[in-house]
N, C-alpha and C positions, 0 to 999 in steps of 0.2 A: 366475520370468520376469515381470518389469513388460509391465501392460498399455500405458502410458503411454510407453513407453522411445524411443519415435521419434524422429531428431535432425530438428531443424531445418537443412534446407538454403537455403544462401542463394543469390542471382542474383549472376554474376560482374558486378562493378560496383558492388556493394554493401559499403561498407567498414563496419567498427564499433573500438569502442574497447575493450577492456576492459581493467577495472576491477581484476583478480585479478592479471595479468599487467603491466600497465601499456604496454600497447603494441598496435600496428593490425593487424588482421585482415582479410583479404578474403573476407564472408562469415561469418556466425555458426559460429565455433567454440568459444564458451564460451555458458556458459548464460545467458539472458535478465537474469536477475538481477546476474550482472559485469561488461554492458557497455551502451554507448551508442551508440545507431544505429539506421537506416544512415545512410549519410552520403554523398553524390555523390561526394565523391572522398577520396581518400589525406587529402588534405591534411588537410580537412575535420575528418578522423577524429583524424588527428595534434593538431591544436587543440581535442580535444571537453573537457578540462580548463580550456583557457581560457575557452571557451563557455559552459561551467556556472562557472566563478566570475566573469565580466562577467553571467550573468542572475541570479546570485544579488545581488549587489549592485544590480544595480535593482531587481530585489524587493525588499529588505533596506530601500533607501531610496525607495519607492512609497508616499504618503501611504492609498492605497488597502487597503496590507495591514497596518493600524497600526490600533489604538484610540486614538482621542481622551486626552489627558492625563487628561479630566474621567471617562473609563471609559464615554462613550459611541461611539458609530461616526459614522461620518458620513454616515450614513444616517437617523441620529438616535436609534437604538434606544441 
């Protein structure tokens, strides 16, 4: 018997994505680790792949998350 073994419940209105399954949940039904959320609404949740690859691309090209050619920061270290 796990000590740990209690699910997470979630609040109706609470959507997520997961990751495992590839498709929208209302409400945590996989584990923390396969999904993304929550999210205000359906839709939301529907789009959470696009959302993480439009924020990866601004990271990706963020002069902030980059080293300097010359291998310093631009903070100067």
């Amino acid at each position: 018997m796990a000590l740990f073994k209690k699910r997470t419940v979630g609040k109706p209105g609470e959507w997520y994505y997961c990751l495992e399954h590839k498709s929208v949940e209302e409400g945590p039904e996989c584990p923390a680790k396969d999904r993304f959320g929550p999210y205000a609404t359906r839709g939301e949740a529907q789009r959470a792949m696009d959302t993480a690859r439009e924020r990866n691309l601004e990271w990706e090209n963020d002069p902030k998350w980059h080293d300097r050619q010359d291998g310093t920061t631009d903070d100067g270290r």
